[in-house]
N, C-alpha and C positions, 0 to 999 in steps of 0.2 A: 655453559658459558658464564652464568651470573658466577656460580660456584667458583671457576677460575678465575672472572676477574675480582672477586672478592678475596682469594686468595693473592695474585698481585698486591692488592692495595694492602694485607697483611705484611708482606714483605717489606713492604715502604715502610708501614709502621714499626717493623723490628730492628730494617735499617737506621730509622733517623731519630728513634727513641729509646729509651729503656722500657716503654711499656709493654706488657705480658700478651704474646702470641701464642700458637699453638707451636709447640716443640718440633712438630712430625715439619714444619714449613723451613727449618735449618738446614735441611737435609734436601730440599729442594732446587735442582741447577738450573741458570738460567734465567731468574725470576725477578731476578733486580731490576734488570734492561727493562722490563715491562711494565714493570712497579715504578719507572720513572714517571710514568703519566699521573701518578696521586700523590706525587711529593706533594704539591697544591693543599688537597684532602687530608695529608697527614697535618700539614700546618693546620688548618680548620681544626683539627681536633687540639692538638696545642696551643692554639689561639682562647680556643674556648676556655679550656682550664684555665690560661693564665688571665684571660680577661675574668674569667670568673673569681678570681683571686683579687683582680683589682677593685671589680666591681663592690664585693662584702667588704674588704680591708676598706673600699675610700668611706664605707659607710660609720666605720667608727676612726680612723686614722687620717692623718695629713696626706695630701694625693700623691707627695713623693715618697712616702713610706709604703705609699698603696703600691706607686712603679715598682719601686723595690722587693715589695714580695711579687710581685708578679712576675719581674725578669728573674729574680733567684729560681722560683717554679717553674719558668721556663726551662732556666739553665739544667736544672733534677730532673726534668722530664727527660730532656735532650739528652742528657749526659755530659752537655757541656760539648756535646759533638760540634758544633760551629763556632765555637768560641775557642776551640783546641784548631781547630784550622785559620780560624785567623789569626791566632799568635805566633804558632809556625810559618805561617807566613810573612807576617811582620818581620818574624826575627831573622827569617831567609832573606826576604826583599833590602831589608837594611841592615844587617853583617855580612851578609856574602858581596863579596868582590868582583866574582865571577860569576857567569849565569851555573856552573857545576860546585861552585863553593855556597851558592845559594841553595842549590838541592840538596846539597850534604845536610846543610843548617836545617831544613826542614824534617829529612829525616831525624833527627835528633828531638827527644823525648823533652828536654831540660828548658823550661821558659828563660828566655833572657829578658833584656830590657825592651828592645823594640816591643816581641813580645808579650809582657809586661803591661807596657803605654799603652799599648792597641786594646788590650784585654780592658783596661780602666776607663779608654775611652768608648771603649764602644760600649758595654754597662754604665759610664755615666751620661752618655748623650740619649740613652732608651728611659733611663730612673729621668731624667729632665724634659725631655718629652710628654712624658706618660705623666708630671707634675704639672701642669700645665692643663692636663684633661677632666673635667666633669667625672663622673662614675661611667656611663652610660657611652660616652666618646670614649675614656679609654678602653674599655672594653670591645667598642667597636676596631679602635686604631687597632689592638694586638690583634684582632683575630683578620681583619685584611693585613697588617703586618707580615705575619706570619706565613700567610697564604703567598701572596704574593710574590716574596723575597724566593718562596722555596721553588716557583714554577720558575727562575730563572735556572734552576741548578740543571732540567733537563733541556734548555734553549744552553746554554752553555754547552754543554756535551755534544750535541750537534753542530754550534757554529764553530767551536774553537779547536785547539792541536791539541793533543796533549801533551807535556813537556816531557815524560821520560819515556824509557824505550818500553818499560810495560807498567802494570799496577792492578787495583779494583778500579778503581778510573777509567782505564782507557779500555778493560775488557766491558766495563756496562757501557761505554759509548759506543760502541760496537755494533749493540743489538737494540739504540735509543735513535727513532725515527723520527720520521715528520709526524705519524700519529702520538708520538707520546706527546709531542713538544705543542701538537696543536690542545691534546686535549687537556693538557698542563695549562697553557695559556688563556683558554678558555672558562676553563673554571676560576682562574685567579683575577679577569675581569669582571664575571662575574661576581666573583665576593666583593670586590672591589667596592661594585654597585650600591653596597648594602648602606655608605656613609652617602650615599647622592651623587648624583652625574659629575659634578663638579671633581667631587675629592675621590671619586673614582678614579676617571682620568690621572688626575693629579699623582694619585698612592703610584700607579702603575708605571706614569712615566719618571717620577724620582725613582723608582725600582729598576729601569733599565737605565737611567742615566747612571746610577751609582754602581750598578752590578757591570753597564757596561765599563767604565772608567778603570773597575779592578781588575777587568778583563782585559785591557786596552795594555795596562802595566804589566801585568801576568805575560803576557805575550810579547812586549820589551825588553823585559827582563829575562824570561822564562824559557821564551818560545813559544808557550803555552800553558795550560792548567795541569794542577796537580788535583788530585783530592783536599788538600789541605784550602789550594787555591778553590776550590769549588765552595770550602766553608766560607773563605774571608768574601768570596760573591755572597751569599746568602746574608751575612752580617752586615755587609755595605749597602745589601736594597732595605732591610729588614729597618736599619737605622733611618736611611732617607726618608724611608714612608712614615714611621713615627714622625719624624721631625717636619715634614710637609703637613701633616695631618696637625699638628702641635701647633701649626703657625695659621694655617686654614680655621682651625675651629677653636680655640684658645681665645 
């Protein structure tokens, strides 16, 4: 059982990183849906690297040059994977006409402007946040950041539609239950904890207030989530919690 759910949480790490798994888990079906419950765990480990980047960097640099390499190392870790979902999505939400001229928009590879804007804002409101923080806070902020933002992506998959008739989206929500979503949850209060009762609280509920809101639109507009929309949730809690934690402990 360890063996297997270790291999889950391998999965999560191949999906939501570029970092280095075992080859033979590619070839493995089925495993995503259950690997949603360490989205959470995955951030923890991306948190850690990037706060550890800010950590060393704020020790000889300005603490926005510190943000700065830490959200770029975020971004190289990722691949850039939630930062390509909310621009797509930007660019859907605000050129599409129609809620099918706005899926079109998303499938298309090519940034526009919305796209563009959003990508700008939401790397400058993370580098201004994370400017603002000590070594020792920022470090803490990215790694609940991180954590947090990513345990909405399998509460999403759960509460919400999906918007198209199929995808990788809507077959992992499929097989994404009340255990994945609780033990997502769970674990991302708990890291929460690590900044204090107070800024616990706090990271968590900016994280559903912001993920719910992009969710509220998604579903306006949409009908529901795409994959893409799954990213621009992740970047909408990820920002909030920097920016509450910015204003709490700054």
């Amino acid at each position: 059982m360890i063996v297997r759910e270790i291999g889950h949480f391998l999965v999560g790490v191949m999906f939501l990183t570029r970092l280095p798994v075992p080859s033979e888990l590619h070839h493995v079906e089925g495993r995503l849906a259950r690997a949603a419950r360490y989205f959470p765990l995955v951030g923890i480990l991306v948190g850690l690297i990037a706060g550890g980047v800010f950590f060393l960097t704020a020790q000889l640099l300005d603490a926005y040059l510190a943000g700065a390499a830490a959200v770029t190392v975020g971004m190289l870790i990722t691949g850039g994977l939630h930062e390509d979902g909310l621009a797509d999505t930007a660019d859907g939400l605000g050129g599409g006409q129609t809620r099918e001229h706005a899926l079109e928009i998303m499938r298309d590879s090519r940034l526009g402007t919305y796209g563009g804007c959003a990508l700008i804002s939401s790397i400058g409101f993370r580098i201004l946040a994370l400017g603002t923080l000590a070594p020792v806070q920022g470090f803490l902020a990215l790694v609940i950041a991180h954590t947090v933002s990513r345990a909405l992506i399998p509460t999403v998959l759960v509460s919400g539609e999906y918007a198209r008739s199929r995808g990788l989206a809507s077959s992992v929500a499929q097989g994404v239950g009340s255990v994945e979503v609780a033990f997502a949850i769970i674990t991302a209060f708990g890291v929460s904890m690590i900044g204090g009762y107070v800024a616990g609280l706090a990271s968590c509920a900016a994280a559903v207030v912001g993920g719910g809101v992009m969710l509220a639109v998604l579903m306006r507009r949409l009908g529901g989530y795409t994959g893409d929309g799954l990213g621009a949730v992740q970047q909408v809690g990820e920002i909030a919690v920097l920016v509450v934690l910015s204003g709490l402990w700054a």
